[in-house]
N, C-alpha and C positions, 0 to 999 in steps of 0.2 A: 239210734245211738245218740249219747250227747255229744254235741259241738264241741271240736277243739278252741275255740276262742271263744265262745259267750258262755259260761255256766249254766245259760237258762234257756238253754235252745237246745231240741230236740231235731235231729235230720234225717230223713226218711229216703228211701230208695226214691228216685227218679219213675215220676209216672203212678206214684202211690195217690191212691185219690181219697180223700179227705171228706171230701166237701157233704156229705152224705153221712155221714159217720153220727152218731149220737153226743162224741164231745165237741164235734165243731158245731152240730146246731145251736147243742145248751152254752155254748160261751167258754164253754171248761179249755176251747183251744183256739189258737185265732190265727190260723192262714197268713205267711206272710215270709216275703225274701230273707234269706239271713243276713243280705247287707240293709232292709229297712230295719233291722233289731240295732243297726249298731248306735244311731245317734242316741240312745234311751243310757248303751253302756258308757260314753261318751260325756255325756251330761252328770252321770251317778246321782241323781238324787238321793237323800237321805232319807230313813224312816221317818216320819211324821212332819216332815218338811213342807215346805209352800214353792211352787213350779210354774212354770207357764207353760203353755205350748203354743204359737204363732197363730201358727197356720195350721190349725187341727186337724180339721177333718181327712177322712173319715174317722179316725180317731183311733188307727194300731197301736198308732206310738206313743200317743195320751196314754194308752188302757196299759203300754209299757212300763211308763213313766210309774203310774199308779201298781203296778206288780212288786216293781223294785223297793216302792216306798211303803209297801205294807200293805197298802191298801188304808194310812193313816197320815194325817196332814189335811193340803188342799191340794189341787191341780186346777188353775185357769185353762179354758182352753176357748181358744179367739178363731172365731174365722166370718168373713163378708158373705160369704153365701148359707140363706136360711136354709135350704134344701140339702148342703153336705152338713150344715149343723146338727137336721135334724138326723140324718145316717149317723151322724160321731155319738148323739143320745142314744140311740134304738141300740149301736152297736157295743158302746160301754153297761148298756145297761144291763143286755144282755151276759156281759162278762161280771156284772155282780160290783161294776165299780161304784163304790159308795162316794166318792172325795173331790170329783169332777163338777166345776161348775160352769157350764157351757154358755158362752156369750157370743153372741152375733154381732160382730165391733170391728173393726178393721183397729188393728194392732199401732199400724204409725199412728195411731189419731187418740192412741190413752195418753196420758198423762203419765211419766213417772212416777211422779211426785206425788200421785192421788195418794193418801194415808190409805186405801184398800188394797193396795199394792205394797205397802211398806214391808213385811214382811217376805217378799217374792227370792228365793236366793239362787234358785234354777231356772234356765228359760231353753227350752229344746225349739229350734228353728230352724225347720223345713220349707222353706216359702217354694212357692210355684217357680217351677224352671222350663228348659228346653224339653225334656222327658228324652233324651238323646239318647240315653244308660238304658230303657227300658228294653229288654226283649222277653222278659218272661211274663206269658198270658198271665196267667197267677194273681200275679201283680199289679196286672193293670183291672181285671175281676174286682180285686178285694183291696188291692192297698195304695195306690197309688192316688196319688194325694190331684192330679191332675184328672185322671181318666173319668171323674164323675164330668168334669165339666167340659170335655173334648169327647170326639168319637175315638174309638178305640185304635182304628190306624191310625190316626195323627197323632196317638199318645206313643205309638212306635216308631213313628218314626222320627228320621234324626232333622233335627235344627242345625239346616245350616247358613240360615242369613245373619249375615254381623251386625246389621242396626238391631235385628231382633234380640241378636244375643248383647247388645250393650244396654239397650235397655233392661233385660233380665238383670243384667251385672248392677246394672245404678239400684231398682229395686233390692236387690238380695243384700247389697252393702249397705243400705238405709235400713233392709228388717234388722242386720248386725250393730250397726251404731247406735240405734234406738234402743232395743234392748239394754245395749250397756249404761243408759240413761236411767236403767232403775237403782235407787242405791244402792240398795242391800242386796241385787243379782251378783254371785264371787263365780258362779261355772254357767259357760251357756256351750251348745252343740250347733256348731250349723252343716247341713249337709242340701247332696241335692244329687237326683236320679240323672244326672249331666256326664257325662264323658267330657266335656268341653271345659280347658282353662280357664276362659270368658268367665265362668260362673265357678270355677272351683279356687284353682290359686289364686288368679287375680284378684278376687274379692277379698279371699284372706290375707290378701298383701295390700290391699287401699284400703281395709279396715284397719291393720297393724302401721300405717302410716299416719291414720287419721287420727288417732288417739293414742296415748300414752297408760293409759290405766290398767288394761289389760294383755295380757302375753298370749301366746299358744301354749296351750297344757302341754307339758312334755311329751315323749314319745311311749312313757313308762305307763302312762295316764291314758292311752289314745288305742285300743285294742293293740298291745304292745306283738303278739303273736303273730299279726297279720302281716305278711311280707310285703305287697304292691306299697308302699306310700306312693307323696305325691311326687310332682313333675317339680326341680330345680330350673322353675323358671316365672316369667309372670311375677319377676320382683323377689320372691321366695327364696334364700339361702339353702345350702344344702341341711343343713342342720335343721330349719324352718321347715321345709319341706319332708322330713323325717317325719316328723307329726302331728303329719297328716294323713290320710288312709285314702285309696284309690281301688275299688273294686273294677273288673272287670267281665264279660259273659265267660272269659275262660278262666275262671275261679268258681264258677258253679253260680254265678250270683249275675242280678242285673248290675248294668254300670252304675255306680255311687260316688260319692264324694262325702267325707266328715272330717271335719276340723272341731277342736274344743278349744274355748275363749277362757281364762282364770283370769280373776282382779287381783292385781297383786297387791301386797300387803303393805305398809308401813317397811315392815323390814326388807321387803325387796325392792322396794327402791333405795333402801339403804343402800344396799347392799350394789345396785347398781351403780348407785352414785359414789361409793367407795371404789369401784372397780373403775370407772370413770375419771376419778380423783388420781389415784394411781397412775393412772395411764399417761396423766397428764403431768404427772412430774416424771416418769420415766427420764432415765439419764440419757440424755440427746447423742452423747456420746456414742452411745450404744448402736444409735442408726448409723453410724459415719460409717466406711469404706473403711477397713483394714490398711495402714499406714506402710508405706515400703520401710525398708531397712533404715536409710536415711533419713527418714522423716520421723520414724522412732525415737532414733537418738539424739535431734534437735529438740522434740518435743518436752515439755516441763511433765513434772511426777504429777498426774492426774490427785493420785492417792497424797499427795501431803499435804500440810496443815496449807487453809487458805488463811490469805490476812491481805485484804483489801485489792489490788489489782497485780499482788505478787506470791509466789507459791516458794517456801524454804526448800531448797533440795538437800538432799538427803546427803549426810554426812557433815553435816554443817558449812557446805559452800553455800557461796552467794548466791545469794538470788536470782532468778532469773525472769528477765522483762518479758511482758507478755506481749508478744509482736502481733503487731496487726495486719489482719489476712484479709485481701479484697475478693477471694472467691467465693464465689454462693456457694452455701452447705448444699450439697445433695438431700433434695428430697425423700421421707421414708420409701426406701423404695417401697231255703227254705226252712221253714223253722218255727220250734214249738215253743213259745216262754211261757213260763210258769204262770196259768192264772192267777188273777186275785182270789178265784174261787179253791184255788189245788196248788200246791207247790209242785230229769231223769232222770304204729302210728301215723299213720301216712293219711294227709288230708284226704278222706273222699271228695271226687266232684259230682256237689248236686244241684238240681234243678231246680228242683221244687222242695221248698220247706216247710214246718207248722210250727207257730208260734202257742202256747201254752199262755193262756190270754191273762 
């Protein structure tokens, strides 16, 4: 059946085996959790657009990327290890992706600014985490962006040392900041296979303090259907933490984490700075404490004409002196996406998915 939330994901009974099958050898379908499809939804790239992708390999989410865009544009895909670069080749290739140009580079160390990149306006960023979220074998087989380079129980199991996880967190905010360093990048996706704050809200809240350029894509933008968002905490407002998405094993899906980054525009900082503006002539009045009876009727007519350090009252009496007050004011108080080669109420819970590569 198709997926209630991805359009381009197909889900399959739990336990359906795939692996064997004539369209996952030829590429026509490509293995893979329903919560790794989501940063690809996340990011949106456009048809014939130009994309990045981090941390590539092995390269689902690339060959994602590349589905939704047509299979027309370019897709960079960067990763430090020759050996998962050459899997992200063999694996895209086999999916028939024309658009993919694979670079063996470590990602902090390009250049924005290089004119080969000027054109980059999506950047999908996975970088290596805890693998905390991981419990479906599946995933650590075929997609799991860690498990080529760890043994496979260590990619199950859970990270729980905090220097380990603060260093993850300084890394994942540095693949976040750098990114936004490219001009013309307006949408980037970051996610991570983590169960752990350390690497999920925190980092989206030390990137959203570190810069001003870009916002959280709203909630409308960010798999709008999925219920779990994140945790209201780790910095994160409740509205901030709205969208953001949190999978969990009892959603059918390994642990996840996805957030999406937009450059906001000329007009929305207008638009902020208008609302900001506002706030700051706000009539001070308005914070004060509700006046007793008696203090009402000693008070001068807020509302009548000013004229210098005196206010006419009403009915044409005299004036009255503005007396001076020594009180402090009170402060305010699994899954199938549609190849490049081939283009499917009640939530099922599944296991295992197939992605339609």
């Amino acid at each position: 059946m198709r997926d209630l939330d991805l359009d381009d994901v197909l889900v399959f009974p739990p336990g359906t085996d795939l692996h064997a099958h004539r369209l996952f050898v030829t590429g026509a379908i490509i293995l893979q959790d329903k919560a790794s499809c989501m940063p690809a939804h996340v990011v949106q790239p456009t048809r014939g657009s130009t994309a990045l992708d981090a941390c590539a390999a092995p390269g689902n989410k690339t060959s994602h990327m590349v589905s939704m865009m047509g299979n027309e544009g370019k897709v960079f895909a960067f990763d430090m290890d020759r050996f998962r670069l050459n899997t992200l080749v063999k694996l895209t290739d086999k999916a028939q992706c024309k658009i993919i140009e694979a670079k063996c580079a470590n990602f902090l160390e390009l250049d924005p600014l290089d004119p080969e990149y000027a054109s980059v306006e999506f950047a999908l960023l996975d970088p290596s985490c805890s693998g905390s979220g991981i419990v479906n074998r599946m995933d650590v087989l075929v997609d799991s962006y860690i498990a080529l380079s760890q043994d496979a129980d260590q990619v199950a199991k859970p990270e729980t040392d905090k220097a380990r996880l603060a260093s993850l967190a300084e890394f994942q905010t540095s693949i976040v900041l750098h990114a936004m360093r490219f001009p013309n990048i307006k949408r980037i996706s970051y996610s991570t296979c983590s169960v752990h704050e350390e690497e999920n809200e925190a980092v989206v809240a030390r990137v959203l303090a570190a810069q001003s350029e870009f916002a959280l894509a709203p909630r409308d933008q960010v798999i709008p259907s999925w219920p779990r968002r994140g945790l209201e905490s780790s910095g994160l407002t409740e509205e901030q933490a709205a969208c953001v998405v949190r999978t969990l094993p009892e959603d059918g899906t390994n642990g996840f984490f996805v957030a999406g980054f937009v450059r906001q525009t000329p007009a929305d900082l207008n638009r902020i700075r208008e609302e900001l503006r506002a706030l700051a002539n706000t009539d001070k009045s308005a914070m004060l404490p509700p006046k007793d009876d008696a203090e009402a009727e000693a008070a001068p007519d807020m509302d009548a004409p000013y004229r210098g350090n005196k206010r006419k009252a009403a009915g044409g009496a005299k004036p009255v002196k503005k007396e001076k007050k020594h009180d402090k004011k009170p402060k305010p108080a699994s899954a199938v996406v549609p190849s490049t080669k081939s283009k499917g109420k009640k939530r099922p819970k599944r296991k295992e998915s197939v992605a339609d590569s």
